[in-house]
N, C-alpha and C positions, 0 to 999 in steps of 0.2 A: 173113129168118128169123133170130132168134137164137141164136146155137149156144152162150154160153160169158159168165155176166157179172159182175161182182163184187157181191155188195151192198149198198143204202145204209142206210147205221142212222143212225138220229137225226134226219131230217128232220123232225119235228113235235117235235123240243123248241124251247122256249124259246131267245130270245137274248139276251144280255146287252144292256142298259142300255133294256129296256125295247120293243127291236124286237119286229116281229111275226113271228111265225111264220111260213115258206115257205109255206102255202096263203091263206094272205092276198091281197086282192085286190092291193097293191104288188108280189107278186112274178107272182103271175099274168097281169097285163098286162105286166110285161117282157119287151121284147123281144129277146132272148137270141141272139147274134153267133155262127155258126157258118162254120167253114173246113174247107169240101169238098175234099177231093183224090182226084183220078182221072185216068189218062191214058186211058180210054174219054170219048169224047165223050158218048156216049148214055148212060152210067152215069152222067156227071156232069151232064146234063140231067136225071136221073130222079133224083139226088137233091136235086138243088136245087129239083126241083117238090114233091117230098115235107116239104121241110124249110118251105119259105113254106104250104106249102100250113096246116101248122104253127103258123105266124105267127113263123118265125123270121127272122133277117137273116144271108143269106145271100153268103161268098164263094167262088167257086170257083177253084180252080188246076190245072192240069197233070201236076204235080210235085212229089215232094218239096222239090225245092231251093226250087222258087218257094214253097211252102208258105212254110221256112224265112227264105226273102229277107223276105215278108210280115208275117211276126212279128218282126223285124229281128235273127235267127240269122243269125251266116256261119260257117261252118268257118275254121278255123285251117288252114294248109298244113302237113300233116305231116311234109313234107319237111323245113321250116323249123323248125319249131316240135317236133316230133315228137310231139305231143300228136294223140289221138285225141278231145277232147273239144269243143264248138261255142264261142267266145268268143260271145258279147251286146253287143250294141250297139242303143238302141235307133232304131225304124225312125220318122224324123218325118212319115212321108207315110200313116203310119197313126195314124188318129183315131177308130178303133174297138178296141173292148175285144174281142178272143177269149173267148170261154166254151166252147168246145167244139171239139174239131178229129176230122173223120171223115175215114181215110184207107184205099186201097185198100189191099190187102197186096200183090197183082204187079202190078210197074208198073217201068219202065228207068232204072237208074241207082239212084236210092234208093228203098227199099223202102218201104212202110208201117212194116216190123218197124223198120226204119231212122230213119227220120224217128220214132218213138215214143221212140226209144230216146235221142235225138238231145234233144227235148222233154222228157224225164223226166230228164236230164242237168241241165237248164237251170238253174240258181235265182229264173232271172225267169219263166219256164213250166210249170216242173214239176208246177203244181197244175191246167190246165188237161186236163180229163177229155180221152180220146184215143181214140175207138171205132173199130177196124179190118173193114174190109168185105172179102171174098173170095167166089169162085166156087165155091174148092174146099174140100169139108168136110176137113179135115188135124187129127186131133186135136192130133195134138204142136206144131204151129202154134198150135194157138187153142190152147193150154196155156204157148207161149212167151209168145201175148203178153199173157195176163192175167198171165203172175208178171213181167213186165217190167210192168205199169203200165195197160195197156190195161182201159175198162170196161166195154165190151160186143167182141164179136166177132159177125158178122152176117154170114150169109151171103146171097150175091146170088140174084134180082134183090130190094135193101132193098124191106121193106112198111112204110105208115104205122104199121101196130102195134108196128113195129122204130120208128119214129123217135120215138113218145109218150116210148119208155124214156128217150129223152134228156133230157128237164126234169128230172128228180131227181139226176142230176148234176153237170146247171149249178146248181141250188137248192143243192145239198153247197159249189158252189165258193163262190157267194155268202155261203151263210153262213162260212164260213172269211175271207171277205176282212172282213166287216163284225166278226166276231170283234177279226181284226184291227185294225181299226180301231178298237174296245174298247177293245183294251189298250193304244195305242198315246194316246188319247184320254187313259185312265183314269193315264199316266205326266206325260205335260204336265200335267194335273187336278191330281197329287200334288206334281209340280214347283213349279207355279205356288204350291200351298199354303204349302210351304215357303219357296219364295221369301219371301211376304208375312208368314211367323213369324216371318222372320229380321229382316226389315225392320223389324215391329212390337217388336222384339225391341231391334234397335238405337234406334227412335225413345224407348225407354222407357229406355233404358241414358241417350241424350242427356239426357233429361227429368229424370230424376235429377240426371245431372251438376251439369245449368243450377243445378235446385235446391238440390246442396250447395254452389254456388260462394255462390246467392243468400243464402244461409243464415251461410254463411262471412262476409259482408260487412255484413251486420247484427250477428253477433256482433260483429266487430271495428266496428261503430260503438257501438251497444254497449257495450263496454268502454273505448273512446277516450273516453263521457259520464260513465261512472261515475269513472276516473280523475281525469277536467274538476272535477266535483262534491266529488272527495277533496283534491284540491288547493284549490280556496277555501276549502272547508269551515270552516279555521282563522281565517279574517279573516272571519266572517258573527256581526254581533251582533246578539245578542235584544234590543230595551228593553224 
């Protein structure tokens, strides 16, 4: 059941350079990477049958930390470092793209509220939707962690009509990444232009050049014949 969720706007605009719209059939066959966390075994059986059942691809973990290990997050030692913040490094034994991560809120050691917090820190995760599940309705709970970043809050045992809400989120992240990718595209595209004005720029400067030199050297032959011509001129008789 959903207790608490932010909303999405702008799913059905337009994308830059021509993409299709989120309800297009590209986006509707994707198959959209989800990271379950629950230290209940049977919670996390029951979401991962909810989630495929979905036609999602599903992983499950434990833990926050393993979550974080997963996405290749480690904590800094704050003894050492004295930072509260996660360093990023990333994880090469992952070869799948996260779109979503549903975690419980009580659970040993790192919390859901924790691990969200942890995630929206990130600069390499921060955009990855973060949906928190619980047993216990707690306003001030599902209030902390929709203003910390969370997009839905859900309380247990999750239903499938809790888990549909998820695709409009991952649709929100998709379009931001391909944005991305836009602008990022549309900067090399300007580059490259310039690049080739410049170049055309100098091959016209060369071309010139060549030509004043050529230019220069028929004058001066040129004037080396008229000379030639002024000088006999005196000795040339008419009969």
């Amino acid at each position: 059941m959903a207790m608490g969720s932010k909303s999405v706007k702008g799913n059905q605009r337009k994308i830059r350079g021509g993409h299709p719209t989120p309800t297009c059939p590209r986006y509707a066959d994707s198959q959209f990477h989800v990271l379950a966390v629950d230290d209940s075994i049977i919670d996390r059986k029951l979401i991962e049958r909810l989630l495929k059942t979905s036609s999602f691809q599903v992983t499950t973990v434990d833990s926050g930390s393993k979550a974080l290990e997963f996405l290749g997050l480690h904590e800094e030692d704050d003894e050492i470092h004295n930072l509260n913040q996660p360093s990023v490094s990333p994880n090469i034994n992952q070869e799948v793209e996260v779109n979503l991560i549903i975690t419980d809120y009580c659970m040993p050691g790192m919390t859901g509220y924790d691990l969200l917090k942890k995630v929206k820190k990130s600069s390499s995760f921060k955009d990855i939707p973060v949906v928190i599940m619980s047993s216990e309705n707690v306003p001030s709970r599902i209030s902390r962690c929709l203003e910390e970043g969370a997009e839905e809050f859900f309380l247990k045992p999750v239903r499938l009509s809790d888990v549909n809400k998820l695709k409009p989120h991952m649709m929100r992240t998709k379009i931001k990444e391909i944005d991305h990718m836009d602008h990022q595209y549309n900067q090399e595209h300007e580059k490259h232009q310039e690049q080739n004005v410049l170049e055309t720029k100098e091959d016209e400067s060369t071309q010139q050049s060549n030509g004043n030199k050529r230019k220069s050297m028929e004058d001066g032959d040129l004037t080396r014949q008229n000379k030639t011509q002024i000088q006999w001129w005196p000795y040339c008789r008419f009969d």
